[in-house]
N, C-alpha and C positions, 0 to 999 in steps of 0.2 A: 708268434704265439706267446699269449703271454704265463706269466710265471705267477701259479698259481697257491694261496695261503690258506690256512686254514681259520685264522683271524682275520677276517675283514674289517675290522673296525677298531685296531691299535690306537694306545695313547698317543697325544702328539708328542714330538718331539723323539720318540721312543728308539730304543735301537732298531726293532721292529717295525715301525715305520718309513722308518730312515731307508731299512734293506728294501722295503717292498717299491717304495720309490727308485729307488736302484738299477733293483730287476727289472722292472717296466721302463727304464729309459735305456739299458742295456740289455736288450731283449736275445742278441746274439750270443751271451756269458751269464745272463740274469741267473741260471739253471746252477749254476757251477759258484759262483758267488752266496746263494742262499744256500746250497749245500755246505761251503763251509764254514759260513756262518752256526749254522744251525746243528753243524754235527761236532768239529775241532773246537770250534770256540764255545760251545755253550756247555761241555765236556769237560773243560779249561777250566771251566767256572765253575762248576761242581767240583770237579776233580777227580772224577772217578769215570770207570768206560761201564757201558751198558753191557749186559748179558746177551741179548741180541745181534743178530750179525746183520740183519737190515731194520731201521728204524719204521715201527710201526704206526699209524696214524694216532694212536695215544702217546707217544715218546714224542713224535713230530709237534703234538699240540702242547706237551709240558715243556719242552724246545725256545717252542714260541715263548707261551709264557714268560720265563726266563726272560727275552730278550725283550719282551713288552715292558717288563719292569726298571731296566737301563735307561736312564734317562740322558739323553746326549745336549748337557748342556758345556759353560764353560767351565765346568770343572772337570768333565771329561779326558780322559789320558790315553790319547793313541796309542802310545809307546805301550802303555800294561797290558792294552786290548791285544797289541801283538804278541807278547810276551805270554799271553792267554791262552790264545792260538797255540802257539808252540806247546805248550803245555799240554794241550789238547790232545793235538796230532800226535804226539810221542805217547800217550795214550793209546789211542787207538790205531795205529801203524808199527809204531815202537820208534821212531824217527819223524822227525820235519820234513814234510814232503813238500817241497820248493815248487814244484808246479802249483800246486792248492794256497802255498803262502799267499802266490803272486795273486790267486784270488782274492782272497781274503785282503791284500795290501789293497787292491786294486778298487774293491766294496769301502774300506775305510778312505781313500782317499777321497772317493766321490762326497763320502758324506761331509769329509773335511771342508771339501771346496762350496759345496752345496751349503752349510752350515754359516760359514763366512762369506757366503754372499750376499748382498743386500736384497732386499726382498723388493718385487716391484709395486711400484704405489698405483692406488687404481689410477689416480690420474695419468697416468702414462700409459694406461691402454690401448691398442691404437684400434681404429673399426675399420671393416671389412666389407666389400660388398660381396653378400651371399645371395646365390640363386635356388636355393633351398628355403632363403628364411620366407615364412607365411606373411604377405603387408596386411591381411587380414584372420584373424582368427577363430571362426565359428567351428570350430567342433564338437560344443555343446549340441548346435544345432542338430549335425551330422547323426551324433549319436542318438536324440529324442527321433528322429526317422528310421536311422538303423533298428530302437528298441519297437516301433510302430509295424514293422515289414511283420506280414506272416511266412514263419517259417516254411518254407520251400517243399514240396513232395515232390519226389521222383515220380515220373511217370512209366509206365511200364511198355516198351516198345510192342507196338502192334502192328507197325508198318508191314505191309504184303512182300515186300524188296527186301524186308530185314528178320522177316520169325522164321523159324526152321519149316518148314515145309515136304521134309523127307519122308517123315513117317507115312506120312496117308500114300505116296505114292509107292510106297516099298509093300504097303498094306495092298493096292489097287494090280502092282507089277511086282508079283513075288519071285518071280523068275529072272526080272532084271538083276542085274549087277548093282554097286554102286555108284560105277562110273557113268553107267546109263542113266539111271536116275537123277545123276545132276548133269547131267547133259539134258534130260527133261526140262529139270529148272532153270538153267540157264536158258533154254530156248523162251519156254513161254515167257519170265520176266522181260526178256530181249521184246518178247511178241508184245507183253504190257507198255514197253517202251515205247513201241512203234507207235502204238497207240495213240497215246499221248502227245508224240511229235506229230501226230496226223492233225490234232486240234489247236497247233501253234497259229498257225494263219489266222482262227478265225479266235483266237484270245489276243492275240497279239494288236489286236485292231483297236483294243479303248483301254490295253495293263501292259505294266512294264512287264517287264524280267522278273523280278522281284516277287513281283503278285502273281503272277505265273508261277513260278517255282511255288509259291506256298499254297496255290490252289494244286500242286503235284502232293506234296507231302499231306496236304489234309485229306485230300480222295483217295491216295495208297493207303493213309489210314483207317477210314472209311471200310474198305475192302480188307482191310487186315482184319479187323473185327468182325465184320461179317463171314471171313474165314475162320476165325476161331473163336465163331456162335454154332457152326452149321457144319459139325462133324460129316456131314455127308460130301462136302467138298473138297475137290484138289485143287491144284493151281492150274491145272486144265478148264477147270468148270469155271475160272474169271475170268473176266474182261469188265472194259469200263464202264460201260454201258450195265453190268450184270446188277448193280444196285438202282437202276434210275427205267422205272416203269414206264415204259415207251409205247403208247396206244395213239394209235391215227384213228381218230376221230368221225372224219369226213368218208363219205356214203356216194359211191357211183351214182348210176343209174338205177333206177328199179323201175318195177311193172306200175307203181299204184304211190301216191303221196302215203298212205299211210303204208305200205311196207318201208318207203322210206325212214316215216318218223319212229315206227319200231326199232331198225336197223342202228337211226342213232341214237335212239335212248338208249340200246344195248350198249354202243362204246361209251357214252356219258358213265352207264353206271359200270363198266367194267373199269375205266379211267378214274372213274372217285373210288371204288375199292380198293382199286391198286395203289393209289396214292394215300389214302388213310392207314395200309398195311404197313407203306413203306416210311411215311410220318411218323406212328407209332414205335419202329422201328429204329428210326432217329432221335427220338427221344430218350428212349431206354439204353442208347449210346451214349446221349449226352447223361445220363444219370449215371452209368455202371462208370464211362470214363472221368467224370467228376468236373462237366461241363458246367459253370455256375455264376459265370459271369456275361452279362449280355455281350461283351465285345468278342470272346471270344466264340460263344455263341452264331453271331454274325458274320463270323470269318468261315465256319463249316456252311452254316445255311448260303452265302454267299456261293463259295467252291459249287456248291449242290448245282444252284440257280447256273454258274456258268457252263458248267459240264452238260447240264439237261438242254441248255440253249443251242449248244451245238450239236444233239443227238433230234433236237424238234426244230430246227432252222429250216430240214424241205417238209416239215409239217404245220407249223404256224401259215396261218393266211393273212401275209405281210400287205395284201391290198386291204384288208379291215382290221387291221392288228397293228401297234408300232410296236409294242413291246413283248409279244407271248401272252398277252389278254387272254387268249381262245386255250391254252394248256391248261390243265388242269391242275395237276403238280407242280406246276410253277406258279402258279396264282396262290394255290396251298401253302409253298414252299415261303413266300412273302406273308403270306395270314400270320406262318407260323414266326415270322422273325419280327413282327409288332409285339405278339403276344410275348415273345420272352423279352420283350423292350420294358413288358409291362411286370411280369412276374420275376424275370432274374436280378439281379446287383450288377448296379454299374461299377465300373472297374473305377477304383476311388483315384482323384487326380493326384499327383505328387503335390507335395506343398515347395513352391520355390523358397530356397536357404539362402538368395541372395537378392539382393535388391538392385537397382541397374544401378545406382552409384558405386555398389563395390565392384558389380562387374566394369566398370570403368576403372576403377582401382585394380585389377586385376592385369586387366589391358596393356596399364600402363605400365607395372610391372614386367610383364614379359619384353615391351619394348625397350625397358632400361635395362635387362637380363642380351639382347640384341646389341645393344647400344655400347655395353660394356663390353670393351674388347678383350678383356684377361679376367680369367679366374683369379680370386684374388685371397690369399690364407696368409694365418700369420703363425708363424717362426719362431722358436727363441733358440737364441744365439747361445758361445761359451760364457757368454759375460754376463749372461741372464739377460738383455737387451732383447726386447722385441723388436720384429718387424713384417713389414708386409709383404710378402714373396708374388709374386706375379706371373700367373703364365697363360702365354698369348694361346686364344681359340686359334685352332685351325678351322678351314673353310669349313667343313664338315657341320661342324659346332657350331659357327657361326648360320648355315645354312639351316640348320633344325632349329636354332633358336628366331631365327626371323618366319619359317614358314608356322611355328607356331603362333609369335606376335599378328603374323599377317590374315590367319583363317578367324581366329579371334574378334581383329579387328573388322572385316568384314559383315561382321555379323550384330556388332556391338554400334559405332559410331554408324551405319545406317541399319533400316530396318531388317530384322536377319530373316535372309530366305532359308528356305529349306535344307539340311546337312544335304541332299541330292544334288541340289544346285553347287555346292559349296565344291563336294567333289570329284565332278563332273565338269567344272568348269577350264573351259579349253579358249587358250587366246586365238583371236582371227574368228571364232565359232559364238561360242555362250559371251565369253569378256571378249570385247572391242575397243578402240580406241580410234578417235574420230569428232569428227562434227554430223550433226542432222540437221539440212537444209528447212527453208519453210515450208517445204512441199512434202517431208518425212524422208525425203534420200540420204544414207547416211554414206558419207565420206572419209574411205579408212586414211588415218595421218599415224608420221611417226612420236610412239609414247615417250622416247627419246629426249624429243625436241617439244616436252609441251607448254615450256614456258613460252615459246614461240609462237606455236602455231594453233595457242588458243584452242586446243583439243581437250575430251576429256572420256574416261572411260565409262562405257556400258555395259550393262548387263542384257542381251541378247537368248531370249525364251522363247522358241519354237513349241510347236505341240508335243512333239515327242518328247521335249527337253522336261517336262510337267506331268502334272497330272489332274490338271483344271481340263481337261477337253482339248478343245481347239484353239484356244486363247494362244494371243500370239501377245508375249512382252517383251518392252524395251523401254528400261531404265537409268537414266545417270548416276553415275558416285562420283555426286563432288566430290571435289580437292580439297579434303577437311585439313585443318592444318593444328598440329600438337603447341603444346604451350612452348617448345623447345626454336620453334620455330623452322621445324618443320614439315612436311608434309605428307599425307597418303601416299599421293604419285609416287614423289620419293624412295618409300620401301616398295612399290610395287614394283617399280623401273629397274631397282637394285636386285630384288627377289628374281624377274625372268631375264636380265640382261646378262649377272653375274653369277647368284648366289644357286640356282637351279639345277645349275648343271654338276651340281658336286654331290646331291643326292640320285637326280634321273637316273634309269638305266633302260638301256634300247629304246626304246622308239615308242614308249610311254609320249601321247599327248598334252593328256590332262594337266593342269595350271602347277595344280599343288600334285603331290606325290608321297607315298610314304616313307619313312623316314630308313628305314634299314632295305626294305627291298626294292624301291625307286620304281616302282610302277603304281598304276590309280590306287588311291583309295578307296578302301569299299567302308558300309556301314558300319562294323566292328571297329577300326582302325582310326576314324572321326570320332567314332565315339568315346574309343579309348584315349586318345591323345585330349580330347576337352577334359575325362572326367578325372586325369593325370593331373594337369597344370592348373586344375583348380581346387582340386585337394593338395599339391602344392603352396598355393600360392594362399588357398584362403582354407583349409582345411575342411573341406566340403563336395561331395561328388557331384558336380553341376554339368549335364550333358547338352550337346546342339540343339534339342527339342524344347529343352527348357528354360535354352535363353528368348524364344519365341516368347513365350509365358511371363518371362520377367519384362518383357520390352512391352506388350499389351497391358500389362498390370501397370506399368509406368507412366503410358498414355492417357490412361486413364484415370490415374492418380492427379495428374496435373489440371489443373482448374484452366488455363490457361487453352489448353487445348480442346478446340470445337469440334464442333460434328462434323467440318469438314475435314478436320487433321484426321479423327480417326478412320473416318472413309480412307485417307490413300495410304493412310499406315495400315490398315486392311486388304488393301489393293495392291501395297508391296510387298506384304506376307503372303499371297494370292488366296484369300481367303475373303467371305463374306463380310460385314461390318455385325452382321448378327453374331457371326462365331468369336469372332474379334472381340465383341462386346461382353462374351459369355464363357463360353468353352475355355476361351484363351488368356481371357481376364480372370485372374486370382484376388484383387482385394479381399485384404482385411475387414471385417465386420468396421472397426476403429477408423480406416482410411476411407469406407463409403459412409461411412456418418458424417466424415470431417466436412466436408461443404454445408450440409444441414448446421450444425454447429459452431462453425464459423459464423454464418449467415445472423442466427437465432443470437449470437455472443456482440455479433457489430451492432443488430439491432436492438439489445437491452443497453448498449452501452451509449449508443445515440439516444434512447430514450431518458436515460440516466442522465445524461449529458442536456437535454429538454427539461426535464421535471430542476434540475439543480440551476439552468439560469433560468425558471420561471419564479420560483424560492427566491433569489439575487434580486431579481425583479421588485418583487414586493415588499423587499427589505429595504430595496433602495428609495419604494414610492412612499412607505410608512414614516421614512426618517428623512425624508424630504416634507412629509404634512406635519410631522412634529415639530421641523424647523420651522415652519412657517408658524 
């Protein structure tokens, strides 16, 4: 802890300077040393004892002062200084109190030595490699986005599994207990649960985990609202279905074609009532909850559509329908999500704060942060001698610092998949290592031996492994090789051969792992560790999603690259060549001009270049008729 003044800003040289230096390199006595400084000797100096029996922060600052005006140069006198002291102390004790001398001796000694040292000359600095220092520095940038974010609103919980739900039931069952009444609520949430898990099978067919879970939380909240719109309800009176107007349509037999067509005009118009009540309804949800962006927009009406598809699946007529064409509320349900395509704001895209050369700079920092095997700080000795002090990583350290180089590079020197793929990736499964025949058989070898045996790693994408459909991928990662001489294989072969197993724990598969509790990585944990070491490294929060963005924006920056590069740099993002070209392309107004402008600059300069030897020309043919 250090030892704390009330002058921060002493003359140099000063007595007071001198001590405060002192204290902060003698932090174990600093406390003891500036007391008495500050009380025997500057008492000494005056010559008189204060009235006071502990010194108050006005004594304490005319204290200082005092000792701010000492100036410690060569003319300076230990000896009187001590002599001072004593004088002091016998003052205020009525004796020389030999334990406080030895402070006091012990505060002038430092300075003595300190004083007579030679000072060090910059050139004999020595440098350091720091894993903290930024190799790039944008935090101007950081900041003009920080000042750009709109402030944040809390939202106010409505979830049906999360608002209090007591009262109505205490109001409905005045004779229950309280222990009865939440043994009510625990049952029927239990019962909502069931629910829910009933329609895993048939969502689990085309959405992950993920999507599923956020179609649970946006339709509990759905029903939370409509729980506390509709005072007349308890948690009795929901279920899943309670918000999604469920009308069959289709007409047995009857006596007569027109009692038929009556029959179904009747559920035609019972089905568009129900459905315009229950739209209206959604709407004044998304107004009260302060719905006002298309995407998010898109994620309730979505939930809606998948929910409704499973409560109308034995009701759609799958022999003349692919999709719920024949519903009426889902036909609605999709009207209504063009229209807010057309009327709400889209959710504005980030602007990328790096460009892919610094993320290559980036890269390569963390691989030299791997590469260096010791922390490395400097020292200064009794003789005021600097030096560099060394201390070697343990595995541990070594293993965080490579699996960060390693998810990084991944995604940087080839085209980056998706954070899903990145941490999800499982060797023998998703990453392979092997050859693929001319017939597409792929042949697993060891990653070991691949100078040998002429292997090379894949990336392996089943359907479930995605979210394109049914698309089946299989990818190479060359063997890109660093300036250093050398290789991808290299860290990767070191990462699961050696380095892996010193963060793993139990029977975690996946490639990478996170970094203190050694099991998979989920989405938080990717995202935290990228937007970590690049506000490190280039002081800027730069996440997995948006090196996708900076990699499309680069492709297409480059003149050099055809329509067929962007096609498979599209096709290894597993993405369209339209979205590639748009959504995920951020140029600059400046960088989609620059081919135009180049173009228009080569050709005034070739014309320039035409009109001045045509001038040369005539100059030459004039003073060749004059010679003649």
């Amino acid at each position: 802890m250090t030892v704390k003044f009330i002058n921060t800003n002493p003359t140099a040289n000063s007595m007071l300077s001198w001590l405060q230096k002192c204290c902060n390199d003698n932090l174990k006595q600093g406390a003891n040393i500036k007391s008495v400084f500050l009380c025997e000797y500057t008492r000494g100096i005056e010559g008189k004892k204060t009235v006071q029996q502990r010194a108050t922060k006005k004594v304490m600052a005319r204290m200082e002062n005092i000792l701010d005006k000492i100036i410690v140069d060569e003319n300076f006198n230990f000896d009187e200084a001590v002599e001072c002291f004593e004088k002091g102390s016998i003052l205020v004790k009525g004796k020389v109190d030999s334990k406080r001398k030895s402070y006091f001796c012990k505060g002038l000694k430092y300075i003595e030595a300190q004083k007579n040292s030679p000072a060090i000359e910059s050139t004999e600095l020595l440098q350091v490699y720091s894993l903290s220092k930024p190799v790039i520095d944008k935090g101007y940038v950081q900041e003009q986005v920080n000042r750009g974010k709109k402030p944040s609103k809390a939202k106010k919980t409505i979830r049906i599994d999360k608002i209090s739900l007591r009262d109505r039931l205490q109001k409905k069952y005045p004779e229950r207990s309280e222990k009865e009444i939440q043994f009510i609520i625990d049952h029927e949430l239990e019962r909502l649960e069931t629910e829910f898990n009933s329609t895993f099978e048939f969502l689990e067919k085309n959405r992950r985990d993920i999507t599923i879970d956020s179609i649970k939380v946006i339709y509990y909240r759905l029903l939370g609202w409509e729980y506390l719109h509709n005072e007349s309800l308890t948690i009795e009176d929901i279920s899943l279905n309670f918000i999604i107007p469920i009308v069959d349509t289709k007409v047995g037999r009857c006596k007569t074609p027109e009692e038929k067509y009556i029959k179904e005009g009747e559920k035609r118009e019972e089905a568009m009532e129900k459905t315009d009540l229950r739209l209206e309804w959604l709407e004044l949800f998304f107004e009260d909850y302060g719905i006002t962006s298309v995407g998010t927009a898109d994620k309730y009406i979505d939930s809606f559509i998948a929910m409704s598809k499973f409560y109308y699946k034995g009701i759609t007529n799958k022999r003349r329908y692919s999709n719920y064409e024949d519903i009426e509320f889902i036909c609605a349900l999709r009207v209504l999500r063009h229209r807010c395509a057309e009327t709400m704001v889209r959710r504005k895209v980030k602007p990328i704060m790096l460009n892919y050369s610094e993320v290559i700079q980036v890269m390569k920092s963390l691989k030299a942060d791997f590469d260096h095997q010791f922390y490395e700080s400097i020292s200064t000795a009794k003789n005021n001698k600097q030096y560099i002090q060394k201390t070697e990583k343990n595995n541990i350290q070594k293993a965080k610092s490579l699996q960060k180089f390693l998810m990084l590079m991944l995604v940087t020197v080839y085209p980056p998949e998706r954070q899903r793929t990145l941490r999800e990736l499982t060797f023998a499964k998703t990453l392979k290592f092997g050859t693929v025949d001319e017939l597409g058989f792929f042949k697993e070898l060891n990653p070991f031996e691949y100078q040998n045996n002429g292997g090379m790693y894949f990336i392996f994408l089943n359907p479930e492994d995605h979210k394109n459909g049914n698309e089946y991928y299989q990818d190479a990662l060359f063997n890109r090789e660093f300036e250093d001489g050398t290789c991808v294989y290299d860290y990767l072969n070191l990462w699961w051969g050696t380095y892996r197993q010193y963060l793993v724990k139990g029977d975690t598969n996946t490639f990478f792992v996170r970094q203190n509790k050694g099991d998979q990585h989920n989405c938080s944990s990717v995202w935290g560790m990228f937007t970590s070491f690049f506000y490190r490294k280039a002081r800027v929060k730069v996440n997995p999603h948006q090196l996708r963005h900076i990699f499309a924006t680069y492709i297409n920056e480059c003149e050099d690259a055809g329509e067929n590069v962007k096609a498979s740099a599209a096709y290894r993002m597993r993405h369209s060549v339209t979205m590639f070209n748009t959504i995920y392309n951020q140029q600059s107004q400046a960088s989609k001009s620059k081919s135009i402008n180049s173009f228009f600059w080569t050709l005034d300069k070739e014309e320039k270049i035409s009109v001045f030897s045509t001038i040369i020309k005539k100059r030459k043919q004039v003073s060749l008729s004059s010679a003649v």
